[in-house]
VOGU-3710 file (C-alpha; in Angstrom, 3 decimals, decimal comma):
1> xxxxxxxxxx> -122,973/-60,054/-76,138  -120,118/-58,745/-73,886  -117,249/-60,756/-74,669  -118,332/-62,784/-77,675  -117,267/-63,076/-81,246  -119,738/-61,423/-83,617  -120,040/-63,402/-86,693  -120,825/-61,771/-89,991  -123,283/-63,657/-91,752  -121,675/-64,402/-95,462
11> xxxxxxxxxx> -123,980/-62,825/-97,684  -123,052/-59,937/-96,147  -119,767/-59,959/-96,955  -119,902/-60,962/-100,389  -116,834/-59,401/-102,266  -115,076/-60,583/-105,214  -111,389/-60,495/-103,483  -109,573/-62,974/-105,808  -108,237/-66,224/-104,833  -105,202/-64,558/-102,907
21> xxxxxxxxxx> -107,777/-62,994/-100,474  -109,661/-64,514/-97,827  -112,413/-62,601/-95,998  -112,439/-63,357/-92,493  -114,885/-60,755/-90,594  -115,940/-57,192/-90,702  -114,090/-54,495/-88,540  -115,871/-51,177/-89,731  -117,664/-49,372/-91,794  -117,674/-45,650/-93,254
31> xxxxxxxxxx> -119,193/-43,431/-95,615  -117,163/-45,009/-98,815  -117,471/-48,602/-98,272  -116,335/-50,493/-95,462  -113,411/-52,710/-93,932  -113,333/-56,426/-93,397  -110,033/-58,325/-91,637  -108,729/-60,687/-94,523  -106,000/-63,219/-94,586  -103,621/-63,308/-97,947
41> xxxxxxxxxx> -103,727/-66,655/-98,845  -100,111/-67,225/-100,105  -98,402/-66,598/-96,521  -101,156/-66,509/-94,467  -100,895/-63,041/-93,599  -103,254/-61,240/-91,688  -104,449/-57,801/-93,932  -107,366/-55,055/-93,561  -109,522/-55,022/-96,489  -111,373/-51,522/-97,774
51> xxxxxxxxxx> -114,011/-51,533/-100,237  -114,872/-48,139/-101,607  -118,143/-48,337/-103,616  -119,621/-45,926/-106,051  -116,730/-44,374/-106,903  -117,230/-42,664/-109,628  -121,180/-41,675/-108,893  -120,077/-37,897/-107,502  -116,914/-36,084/-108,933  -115,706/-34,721/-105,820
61> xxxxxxxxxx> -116,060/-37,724/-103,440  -113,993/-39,834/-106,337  -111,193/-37,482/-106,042  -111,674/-37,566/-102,160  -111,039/-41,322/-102,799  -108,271/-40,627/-105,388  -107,084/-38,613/-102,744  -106,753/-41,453/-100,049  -105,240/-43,983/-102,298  -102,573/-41,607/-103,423
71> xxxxxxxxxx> -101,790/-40,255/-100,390  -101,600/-44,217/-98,701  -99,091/-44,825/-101,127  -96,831/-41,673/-100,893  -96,415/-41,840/-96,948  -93,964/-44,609/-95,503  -93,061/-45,124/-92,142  -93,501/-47,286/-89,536  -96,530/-45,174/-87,465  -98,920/-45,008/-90,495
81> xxxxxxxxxx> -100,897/-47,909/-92,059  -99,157/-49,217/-95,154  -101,326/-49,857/-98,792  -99,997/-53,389/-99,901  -102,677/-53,317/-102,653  -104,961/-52,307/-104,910  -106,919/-55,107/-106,326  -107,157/-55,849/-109,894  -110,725/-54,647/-111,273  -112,166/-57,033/-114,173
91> xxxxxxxxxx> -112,988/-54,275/-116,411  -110,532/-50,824/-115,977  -112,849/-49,217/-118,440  -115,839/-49,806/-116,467  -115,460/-50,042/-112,723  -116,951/-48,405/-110,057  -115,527/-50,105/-106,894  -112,575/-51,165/-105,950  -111,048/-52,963/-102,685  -107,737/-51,409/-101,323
101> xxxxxxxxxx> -105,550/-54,147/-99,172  -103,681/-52,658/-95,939  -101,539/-53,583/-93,246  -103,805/-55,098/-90,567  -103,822/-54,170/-86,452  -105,340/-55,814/-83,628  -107,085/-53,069/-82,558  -107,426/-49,137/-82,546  -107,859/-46,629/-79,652  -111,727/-45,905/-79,643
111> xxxxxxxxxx> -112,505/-49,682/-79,340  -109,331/-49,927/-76,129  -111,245/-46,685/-74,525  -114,197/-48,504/-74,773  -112,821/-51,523/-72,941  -112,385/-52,974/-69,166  -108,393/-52,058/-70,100  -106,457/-50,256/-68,471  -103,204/-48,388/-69,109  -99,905/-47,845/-67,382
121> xxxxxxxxxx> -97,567/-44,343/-67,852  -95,453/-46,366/-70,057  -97,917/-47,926/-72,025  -99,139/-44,423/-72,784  -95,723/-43,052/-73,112  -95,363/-45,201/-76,181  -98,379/-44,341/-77,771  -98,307/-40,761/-77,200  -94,565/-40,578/-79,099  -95,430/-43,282/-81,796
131> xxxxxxxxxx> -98,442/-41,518/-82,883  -96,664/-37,590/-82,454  -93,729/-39,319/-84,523  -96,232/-40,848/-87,493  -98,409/-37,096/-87,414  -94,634/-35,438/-87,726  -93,686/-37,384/-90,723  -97,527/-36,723/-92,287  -97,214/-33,246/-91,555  -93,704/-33,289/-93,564
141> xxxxxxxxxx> -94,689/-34,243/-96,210  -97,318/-31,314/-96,419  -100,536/-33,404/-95,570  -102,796/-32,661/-93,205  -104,712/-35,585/-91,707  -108,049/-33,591/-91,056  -110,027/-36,823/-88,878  -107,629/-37,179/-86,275  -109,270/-39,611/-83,682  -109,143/-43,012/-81,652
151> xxxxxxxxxx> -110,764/-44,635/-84,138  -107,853/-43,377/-86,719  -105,260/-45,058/-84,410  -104,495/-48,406/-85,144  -102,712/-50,543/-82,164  -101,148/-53,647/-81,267  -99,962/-55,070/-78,081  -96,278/-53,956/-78,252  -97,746/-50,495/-78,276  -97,123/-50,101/-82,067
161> xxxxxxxxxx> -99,258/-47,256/-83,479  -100,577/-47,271/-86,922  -102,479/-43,928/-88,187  -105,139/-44,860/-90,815  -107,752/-43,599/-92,712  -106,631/-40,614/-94,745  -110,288/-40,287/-96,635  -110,315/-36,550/-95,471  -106,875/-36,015/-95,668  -105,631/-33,139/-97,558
171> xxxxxxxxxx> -102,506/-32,789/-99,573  -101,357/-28,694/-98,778  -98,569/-26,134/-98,299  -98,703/-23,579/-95,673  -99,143/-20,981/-98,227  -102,217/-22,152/-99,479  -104,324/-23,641/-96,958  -107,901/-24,805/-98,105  -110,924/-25,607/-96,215  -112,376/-28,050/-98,998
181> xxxxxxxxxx> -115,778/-29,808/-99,143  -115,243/-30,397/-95,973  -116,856/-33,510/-94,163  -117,003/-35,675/-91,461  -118,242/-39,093/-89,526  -119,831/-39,497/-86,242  -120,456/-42,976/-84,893  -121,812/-44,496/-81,795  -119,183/-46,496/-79,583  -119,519/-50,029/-79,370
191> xxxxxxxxxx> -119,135/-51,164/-75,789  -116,108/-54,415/-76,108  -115,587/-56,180/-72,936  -111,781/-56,959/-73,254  -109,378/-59,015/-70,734  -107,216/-57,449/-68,456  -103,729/-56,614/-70,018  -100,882/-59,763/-69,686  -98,129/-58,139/-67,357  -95,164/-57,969/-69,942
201> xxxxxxxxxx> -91,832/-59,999/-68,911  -89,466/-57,195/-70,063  -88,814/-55,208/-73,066  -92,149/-52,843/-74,393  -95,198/-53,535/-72,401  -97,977/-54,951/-73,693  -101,779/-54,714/-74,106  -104,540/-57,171/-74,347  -105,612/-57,656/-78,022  -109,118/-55,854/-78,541
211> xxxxxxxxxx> -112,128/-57,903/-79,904  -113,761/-55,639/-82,453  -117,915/-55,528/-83,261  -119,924/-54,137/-85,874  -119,483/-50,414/-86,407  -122,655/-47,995/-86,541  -123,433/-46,240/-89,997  -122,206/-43,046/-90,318  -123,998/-39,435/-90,156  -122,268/-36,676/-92,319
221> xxxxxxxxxx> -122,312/-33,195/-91,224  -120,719/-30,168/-92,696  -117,677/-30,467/-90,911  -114,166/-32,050/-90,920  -113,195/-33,753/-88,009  -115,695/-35,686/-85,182  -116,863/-32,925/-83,014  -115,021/-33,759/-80,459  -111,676/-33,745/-81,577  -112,426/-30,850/-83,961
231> xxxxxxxxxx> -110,514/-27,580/-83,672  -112,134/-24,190/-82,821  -110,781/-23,034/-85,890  -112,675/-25,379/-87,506  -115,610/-24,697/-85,189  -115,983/-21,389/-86,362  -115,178/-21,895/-89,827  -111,969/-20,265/-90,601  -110,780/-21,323/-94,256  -107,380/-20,876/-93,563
241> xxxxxxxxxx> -106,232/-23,781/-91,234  -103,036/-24,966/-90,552  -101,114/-28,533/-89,283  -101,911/-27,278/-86,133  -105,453/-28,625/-86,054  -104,296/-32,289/-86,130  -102,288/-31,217/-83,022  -105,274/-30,092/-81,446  -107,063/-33,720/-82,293  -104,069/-35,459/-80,897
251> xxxxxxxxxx> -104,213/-33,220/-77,541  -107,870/-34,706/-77,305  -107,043/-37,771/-77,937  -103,860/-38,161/-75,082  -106,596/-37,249/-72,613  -108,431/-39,788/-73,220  -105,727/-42,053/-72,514  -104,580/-40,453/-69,683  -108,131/-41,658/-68,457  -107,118/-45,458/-69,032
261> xxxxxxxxxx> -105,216/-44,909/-66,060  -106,995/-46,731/-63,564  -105,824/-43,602/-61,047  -107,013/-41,340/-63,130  -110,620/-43,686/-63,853  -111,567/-46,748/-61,296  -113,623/-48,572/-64,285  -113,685/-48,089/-68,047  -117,286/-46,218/-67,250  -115,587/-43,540/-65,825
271> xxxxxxxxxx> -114,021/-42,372/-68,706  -115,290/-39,346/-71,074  -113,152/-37,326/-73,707  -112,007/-33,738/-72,715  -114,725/-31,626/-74,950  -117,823/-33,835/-75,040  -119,896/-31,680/-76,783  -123,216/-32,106/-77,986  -124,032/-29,284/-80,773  -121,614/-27,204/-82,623
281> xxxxxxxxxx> -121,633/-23,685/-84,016  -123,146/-23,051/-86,488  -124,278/-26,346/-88,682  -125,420/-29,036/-86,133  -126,804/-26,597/-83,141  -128,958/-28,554/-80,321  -132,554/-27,536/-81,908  -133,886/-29,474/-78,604  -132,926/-26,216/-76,502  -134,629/-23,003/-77,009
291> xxxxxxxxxx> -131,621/-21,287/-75,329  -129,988/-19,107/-78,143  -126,203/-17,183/-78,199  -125,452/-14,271/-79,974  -128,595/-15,350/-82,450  -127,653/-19,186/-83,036  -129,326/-21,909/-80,722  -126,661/-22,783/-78,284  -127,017/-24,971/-74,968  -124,697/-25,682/-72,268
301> xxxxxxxxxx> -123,366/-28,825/-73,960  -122,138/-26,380/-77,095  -118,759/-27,411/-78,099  -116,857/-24,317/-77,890  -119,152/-24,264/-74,370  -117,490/-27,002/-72,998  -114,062/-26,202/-74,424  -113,800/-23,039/-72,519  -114,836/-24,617/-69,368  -111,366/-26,539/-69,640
311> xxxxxxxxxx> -108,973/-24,138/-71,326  -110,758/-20,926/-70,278  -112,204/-18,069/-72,586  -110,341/-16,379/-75,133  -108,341/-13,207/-75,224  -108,536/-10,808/-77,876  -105,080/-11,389/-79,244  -106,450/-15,223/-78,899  -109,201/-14,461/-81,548  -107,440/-12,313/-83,396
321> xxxxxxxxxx> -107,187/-15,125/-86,634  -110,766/-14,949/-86,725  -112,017/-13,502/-89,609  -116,048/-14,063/-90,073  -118,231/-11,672/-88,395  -120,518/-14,177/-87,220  -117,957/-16,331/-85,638  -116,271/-13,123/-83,666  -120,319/-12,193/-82,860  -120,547/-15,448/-81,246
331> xxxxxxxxxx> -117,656/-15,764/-79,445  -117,353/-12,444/-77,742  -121,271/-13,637/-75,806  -119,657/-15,616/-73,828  -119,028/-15,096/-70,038  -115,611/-15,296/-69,045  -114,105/-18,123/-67,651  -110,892/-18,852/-65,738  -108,446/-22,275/-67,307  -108,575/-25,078/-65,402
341> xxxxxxxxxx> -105,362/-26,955/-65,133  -105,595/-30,815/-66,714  -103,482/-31,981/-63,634  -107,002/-31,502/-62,014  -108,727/-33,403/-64,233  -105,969/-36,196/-64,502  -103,806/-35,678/-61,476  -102,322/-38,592/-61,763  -100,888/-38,002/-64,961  -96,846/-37,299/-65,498
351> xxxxxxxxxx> -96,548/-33,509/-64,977  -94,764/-33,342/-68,358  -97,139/-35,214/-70,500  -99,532/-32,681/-68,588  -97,761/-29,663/-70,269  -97,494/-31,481/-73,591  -101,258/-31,647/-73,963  -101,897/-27,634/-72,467  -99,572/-27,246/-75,187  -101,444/-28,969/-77,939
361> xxxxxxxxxx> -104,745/-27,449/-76,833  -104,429/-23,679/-77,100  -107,343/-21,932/-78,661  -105,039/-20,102/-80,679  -103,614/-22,165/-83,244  -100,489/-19,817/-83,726  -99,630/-20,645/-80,366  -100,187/-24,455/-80,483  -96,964/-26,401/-80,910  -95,666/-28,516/-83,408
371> xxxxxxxxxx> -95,312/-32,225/-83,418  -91,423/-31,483/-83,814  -92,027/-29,334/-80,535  -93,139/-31,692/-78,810  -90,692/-34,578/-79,300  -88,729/-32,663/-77,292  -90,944/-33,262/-74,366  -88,677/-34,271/-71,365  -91,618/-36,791/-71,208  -90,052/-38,737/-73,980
381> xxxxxxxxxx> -86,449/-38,679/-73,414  -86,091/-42,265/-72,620  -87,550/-43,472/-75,617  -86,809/-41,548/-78,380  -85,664/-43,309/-81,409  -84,145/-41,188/-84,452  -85,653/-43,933/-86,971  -88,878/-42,657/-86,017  -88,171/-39,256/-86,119  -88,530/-38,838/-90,034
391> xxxxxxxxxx> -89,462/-36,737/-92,128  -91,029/-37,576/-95,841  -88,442/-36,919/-98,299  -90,117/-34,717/-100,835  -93,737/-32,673/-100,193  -96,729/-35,196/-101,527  -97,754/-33,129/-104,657  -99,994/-34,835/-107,361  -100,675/-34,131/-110,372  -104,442/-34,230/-110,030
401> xxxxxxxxxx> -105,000/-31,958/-107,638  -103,636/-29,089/-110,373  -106,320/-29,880/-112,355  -109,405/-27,648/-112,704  -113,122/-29,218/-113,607  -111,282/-32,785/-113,520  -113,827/-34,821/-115,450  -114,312/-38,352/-114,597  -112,453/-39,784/-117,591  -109,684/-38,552/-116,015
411> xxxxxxxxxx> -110,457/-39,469/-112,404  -110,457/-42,645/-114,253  -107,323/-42,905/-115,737  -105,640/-41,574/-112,604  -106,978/-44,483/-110,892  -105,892/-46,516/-113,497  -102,272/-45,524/-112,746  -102,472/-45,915/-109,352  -103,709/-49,347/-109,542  -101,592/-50,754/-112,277
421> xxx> -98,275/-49,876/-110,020  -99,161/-53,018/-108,015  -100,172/-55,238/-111,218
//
């Protein structure tokens, strides 16, 4: 199948899009609906397409939902996928799905990871800032993206980064941090056989456009962000989280990239992410293992296992946010362990982009640093570009969210709103 279209057979793409909507193909699929590539008929445009489906079945996933589409239509700038629409529904009084119209990209990091491509230092360069500069102007406006991943990356071929999929996202001050019903997706790679990148002429370099296939069904789990990308914070279950565990997702994810250097990785099989973990304290442990820590099943391929075989154990000042007995219990069994340096793991990485990501993956989130920080990476001083550099103009605060035992009348009519500003 390497290197072929897939085809979606039509009846199973059968949505009721209008006559300003084409559907062309399906390009994912999630736990609310899924996403087709459309064209909009009047100019030919090329647009991503969400369905969300039973919408109003379970309160809290319909103001998860609300959530998204509000939040999609707060943020602007140029590093986050744009909402162009929200489809008219036949009956407002009576729906229970509707279809969400978005900016569309030719392809997103997990699928390029996945692929025969590989990367040059500037091609990463610009991603790396594009993406910090779109997770700076999220985190300004007091959101925190919570599913920070390749997958969540949109890209072109100039190198243009889109962030997308704000379905766990979570609208927050500092003050009051929440840990929420909190959720996540795991899905199996698909494997797409892409052409070598064209050699740009001059200006921003540019990458091969990635072919995208059918995505897996997703599993939920009891946590908020894929495994692993998924802070230790998070790990152990501390309620009161901060910005700085999208930083820690985005530290994941530059590895990865710094393994599309064919230095770094001879093929696209020799590539892995930095914390491959298999299990996770406490709610998906390996039950295949009889090996147990501190009274949990644990295995060598335990997240927090194979985190601190990279950055090293813990001190006690390190662990001193921790606030659940169980947690602390589990991470004082294990052995100590010295940090490795990522240069070691990607030595031929730029030194400073090196720093950058020890930077973004302390186990201490207090210590991490801030996507404001870390524009001011020597790494990026060639490229910076204050238009980028943004910040939202007000905090995103909405008016649902102050709402206690929110019925769905009024989930309703909230939708209602946020649909009629495009109609």
């Amino acid at each position: 199948m390497a290197g072929k279209k897939l085809n979606i057979p039509k009846q199973a793409v059968d949505w009721d899009v209008g006559p300003n909507y084409q559907i062309i193909k399906q390009i994912g699929s999630g736990s609310y609906g899924m996403v087709c590539e459309g064209r909009h008929v009047p100019t030919g445009e090329k647009v991503a397409i969400k369905q969300m489906t039973k919408i109003f079945d379970d309160l809290i996933d319909c103001k998860r939902l609300l959530r998204e589409v509000a939040i999609l239509k707060y943020l602007n700038h140029p590093n986050v996928v744009k909402l162009r629409e929200i489809l008219l529904p036949k009956d407002l009084n009576h729906f229970n799905e509707l279809y969400i119209v978005m900016e569309h990209a030719q392809s997103d990091l997990k699928k390029l990871v996945k692929s025969p491509v590989n990367l040059e230092e500037d091609h990463i360069q610009l991603i790396v800032y594009n993406t910090i500069c779109g997770l700076k102007y999220i985190h300004s406006a007091n959101i925190l993206h919570r599913d920070l991943k390749p997958a969540n990356i949109l890209l072109n071929e100039d190198c243009e980064v889109k962030i997308c999929d704000f379905g766990l996202a979570r609208s927050v001050t500092e003050e009051t941090k929440e840990a929420g019903n909190m959720e996540d997706e795991f899905d199996e790679p698909i494997h797409v056989k892409q052409p070598e990148p064209p050699k740009p002429a001059g200006g921003k370099p540019k990458l091969a456009r990635s072919k995208g296939g059918l995505q897996a069904k997703t599993e939920l789990t009891g946590h908020v962000v894929t495994r692993w990308y998924r802070a230790p914070e998070l790990i152990l279950l501390e309620r009161e989280y901060t910005k700085a565990i999208d930083v820690w997702s985005l530290g994941c994810v530059i590895a990865e990239l710094c393994g599309m250097l064919r230095e770094n990785a001879p093929t696209f099989m020799d590539r892995s992410p930095l914390f491959p973990g298999n299990s996770c304290f406490p709610l998906s442990p390996d039950h295949k293992t009889k090996n147990r820590r501190a009274g949990f099943p644990s295995s060598n391929s335990d997240q927090l296992n194979v985190i601190f075989e990279v950055i090293g154990t813990p001190t006690a000042e390190d662990i001193s946010f921790i606030t659940d007995d169980k947690a602390l219990l589990y991470l004082n069994s294990f052995g100590e362990r010295e940090k490795k340096s990522l240069q070691m793991i990607y030595p031929h990485s730029n030194r400073n982009l090196i720093d950058l990501m020890e930077q973004m993956i302390l186990f201490n989130p207090r210590r991490r640093i801030s996507c404001i920080e870390a524009l001011r990476n020597p790494y990026f001083d060639d490229i910076r570009d204050q238009n980028k550099e943004i910040d939202a103009e007000v905090p995103a605060d909405f008016e649902f969210e102050h709402i206690e035992n929110i019925t769905a009348q009024q989930l309703r009519e909230f939708f209602i709103q946020e649909i009629m500003r495009y109609h």
